[in-house]
Wavefront OBJ file of the C-alpha trace (Angstrom):
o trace
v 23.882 34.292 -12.690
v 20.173 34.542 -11.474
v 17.265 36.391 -12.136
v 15.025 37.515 -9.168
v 11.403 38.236 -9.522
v 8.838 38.610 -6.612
v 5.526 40.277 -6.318
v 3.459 39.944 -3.089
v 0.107 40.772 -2.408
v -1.527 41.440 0.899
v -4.870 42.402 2.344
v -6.005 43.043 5.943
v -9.253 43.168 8.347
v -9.019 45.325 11.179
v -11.534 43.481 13.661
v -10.655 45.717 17.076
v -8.791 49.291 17.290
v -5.264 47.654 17.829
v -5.664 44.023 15.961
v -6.151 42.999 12.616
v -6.388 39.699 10.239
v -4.356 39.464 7.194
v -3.662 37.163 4.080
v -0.359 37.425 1.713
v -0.259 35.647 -1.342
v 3.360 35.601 -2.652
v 4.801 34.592 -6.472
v 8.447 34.284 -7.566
v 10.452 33.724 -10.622
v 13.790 32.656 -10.561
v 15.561 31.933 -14.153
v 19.317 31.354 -14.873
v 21.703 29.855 -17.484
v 22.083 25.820 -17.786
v 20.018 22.965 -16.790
v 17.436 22.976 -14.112
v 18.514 26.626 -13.100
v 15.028 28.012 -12.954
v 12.136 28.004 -10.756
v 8.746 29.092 -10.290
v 7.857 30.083 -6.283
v 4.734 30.545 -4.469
v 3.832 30.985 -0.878
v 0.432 31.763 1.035
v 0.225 32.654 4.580
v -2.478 33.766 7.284
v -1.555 35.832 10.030
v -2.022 39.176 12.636
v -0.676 42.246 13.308
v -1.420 44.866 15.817
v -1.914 48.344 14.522
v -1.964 52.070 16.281
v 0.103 50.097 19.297
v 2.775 52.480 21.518
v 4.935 49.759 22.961
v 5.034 46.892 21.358
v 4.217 45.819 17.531
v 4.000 42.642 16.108
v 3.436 41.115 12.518
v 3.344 37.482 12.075
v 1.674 34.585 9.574
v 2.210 31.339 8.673
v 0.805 29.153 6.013
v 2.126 26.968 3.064
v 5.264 27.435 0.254
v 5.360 25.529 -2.976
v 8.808 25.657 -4.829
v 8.219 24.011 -8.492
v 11.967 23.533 -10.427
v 11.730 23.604 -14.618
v 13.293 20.329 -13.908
v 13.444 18.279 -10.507
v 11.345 17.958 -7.706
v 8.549 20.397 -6.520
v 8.910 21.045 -2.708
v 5.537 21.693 -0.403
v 6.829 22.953 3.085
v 5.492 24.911 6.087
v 6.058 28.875 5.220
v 6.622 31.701 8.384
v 7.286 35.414 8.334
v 7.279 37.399 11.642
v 8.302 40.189 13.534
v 8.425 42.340 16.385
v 9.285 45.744 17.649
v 9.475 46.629 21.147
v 9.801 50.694 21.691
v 11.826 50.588 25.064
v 12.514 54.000 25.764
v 11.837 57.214 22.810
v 15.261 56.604 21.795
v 15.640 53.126 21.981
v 14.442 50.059 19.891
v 14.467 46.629 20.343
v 13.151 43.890 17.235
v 13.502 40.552 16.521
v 11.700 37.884 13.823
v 12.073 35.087 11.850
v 10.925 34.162 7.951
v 11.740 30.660 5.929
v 12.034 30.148 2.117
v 12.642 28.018 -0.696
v 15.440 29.710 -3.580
v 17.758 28.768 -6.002
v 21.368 28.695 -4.602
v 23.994 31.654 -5.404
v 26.210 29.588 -5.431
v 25.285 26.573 -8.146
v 21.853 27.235 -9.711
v 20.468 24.191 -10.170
v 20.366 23.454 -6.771
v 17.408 24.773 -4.583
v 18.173 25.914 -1.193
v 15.708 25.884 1.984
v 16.484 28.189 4.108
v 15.418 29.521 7.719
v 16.849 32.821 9.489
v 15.753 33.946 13.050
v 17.199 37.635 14.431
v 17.107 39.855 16.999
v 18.753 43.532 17.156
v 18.570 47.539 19.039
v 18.260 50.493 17.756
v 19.532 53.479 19.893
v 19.069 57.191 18.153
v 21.836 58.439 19.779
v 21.975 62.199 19.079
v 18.813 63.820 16.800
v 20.286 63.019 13.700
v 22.266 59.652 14.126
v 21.168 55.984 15.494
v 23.173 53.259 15.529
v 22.049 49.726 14.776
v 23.302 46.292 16.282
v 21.748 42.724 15.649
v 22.601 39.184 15.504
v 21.594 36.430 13.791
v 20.905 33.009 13.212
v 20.795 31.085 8.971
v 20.137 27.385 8.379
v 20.639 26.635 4.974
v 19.466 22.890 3.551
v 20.622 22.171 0.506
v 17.509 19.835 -1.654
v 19.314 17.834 -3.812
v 22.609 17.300 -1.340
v 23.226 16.285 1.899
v 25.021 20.010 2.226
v 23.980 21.887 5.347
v 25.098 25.080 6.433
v 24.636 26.915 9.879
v 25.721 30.776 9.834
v 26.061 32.810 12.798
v 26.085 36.742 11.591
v 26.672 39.944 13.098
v 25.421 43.717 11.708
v 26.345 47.126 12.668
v 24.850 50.281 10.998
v 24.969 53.886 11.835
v 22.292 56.504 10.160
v 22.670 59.773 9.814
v 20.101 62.363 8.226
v 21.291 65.959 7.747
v 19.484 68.552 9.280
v 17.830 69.616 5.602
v 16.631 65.658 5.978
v 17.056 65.563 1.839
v 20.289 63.699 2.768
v 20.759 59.998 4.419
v 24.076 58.548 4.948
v 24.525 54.646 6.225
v 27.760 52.576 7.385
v 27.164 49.293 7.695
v 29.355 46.461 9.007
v 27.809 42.540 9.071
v 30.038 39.493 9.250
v 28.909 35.892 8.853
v 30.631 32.554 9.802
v 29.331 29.596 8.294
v 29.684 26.024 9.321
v 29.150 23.618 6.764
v 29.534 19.700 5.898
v 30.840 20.677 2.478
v 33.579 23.695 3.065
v 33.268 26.189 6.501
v 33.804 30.054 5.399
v 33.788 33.515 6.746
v 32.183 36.585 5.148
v 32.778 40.498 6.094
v 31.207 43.319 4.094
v 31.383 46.837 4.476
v 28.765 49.065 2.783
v 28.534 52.574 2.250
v 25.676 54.787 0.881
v 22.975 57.875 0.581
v 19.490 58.401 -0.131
v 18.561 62.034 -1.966
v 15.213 63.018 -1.477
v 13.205 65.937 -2.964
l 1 2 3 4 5 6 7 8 9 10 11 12 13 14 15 16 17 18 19 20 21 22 23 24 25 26 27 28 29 30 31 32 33 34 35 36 37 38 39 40 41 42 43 44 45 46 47 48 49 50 51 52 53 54 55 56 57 58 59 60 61 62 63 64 65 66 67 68 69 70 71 72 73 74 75 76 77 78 79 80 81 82 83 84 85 86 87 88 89 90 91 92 93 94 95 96 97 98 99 100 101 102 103 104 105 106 107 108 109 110 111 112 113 114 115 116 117 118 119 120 121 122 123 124 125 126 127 128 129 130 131 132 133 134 135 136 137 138 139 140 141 142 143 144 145 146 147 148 149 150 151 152 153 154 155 156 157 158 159 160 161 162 163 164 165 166 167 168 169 170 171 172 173 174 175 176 177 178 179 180 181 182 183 184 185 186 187 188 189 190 191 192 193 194 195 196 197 198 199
């Protein structure tokens, strides 16, 4: 088992009515049970975002990850986070991005894990109080103390629905993921039900 904890920090200059500068300083602590199974993480990026936009938003930086093992190797590599939302129509959607990191593995912890996910998806609100969600995407995983790499292609499909009191939200959610690897190839379906109550 692992341990996940990550604060982030962020602070922004608006320099003209739709633009604006930002830093993000991120910190991570990973801890788990046997040897070399925790980690500390830090990442700092630069970037811009447009603000008070109609059409089209964007948020994007780049900048620098450290990943530092209790035992092992540290790991200095080039750090992204970004995203974009394009408002097609007043019911339609249409996003896509792209972020990298540095973690522990799931699946044996005291291996660390580089990985790098792009996506792209549409959301369509297709009566008043339902939308329906579709995206794809694309997951490199590389594997720092192996030669195991694994390339996952995924698929997600949500539907939302608020009540008409809008105290209630109800999601469905469907994703699938095939994963070729050098080590093992595997498939991976989940199906997730749930509600948010709000007062």
């Amino acid at each position: 088992d692992i341990n996940s904890h990550y604060g982030q920090a962020e602070n922004a200059y608006k320099f003209t009515d739709k633009a604006a500068a930002f830093a993000t300083l991120k910190y991570g602590r990973q801890e788990g049970t046997g040897d070399n199974a925790s980690a500390d993480y830090t990442a700092g990026r630069l970037g811009l975002k447009t603000v008070q936009t109609d059409k089209l938003s964007f948020k994007g930086g780049a900048g620098v990850q450290q990943f530092n093992p209790d035992a092992g190797k540290d790991q200095t590599a080039f750090n992204y986070d970004f995203g974009a939302v394009w408002q097609a129509t007043d019911k339609t959607a249409v996003q896509a991005g792209g972020r990298n990191g540095i973690s522990k593995s799931i699946l044996d912890a005291s291996q660390g894990v580089a990985d790098a996910t792009v996506w792209m998806g549409v959301t369509s609100r297709l009566i008043a109080s339902t939308a329906l969600s579709l995206s794809a995407s694309y997951r490199q995983d590389d594997y720092l103390d192996t030669d195991r790499k694994d390339d996952g292609l995924g698929a997600r499909a949500r539907v939302d629905y608020t009540a008409p009191a809008s105290f209630l939200r109800m999601y469905l959610e469907v994703s699938s993921q095939t994963v070729d690897s050098n080590v093992a190839d595997y498939d991976e379906t989940r199906v997730s039900l749930g509600m948010n109550l709000s007062y």
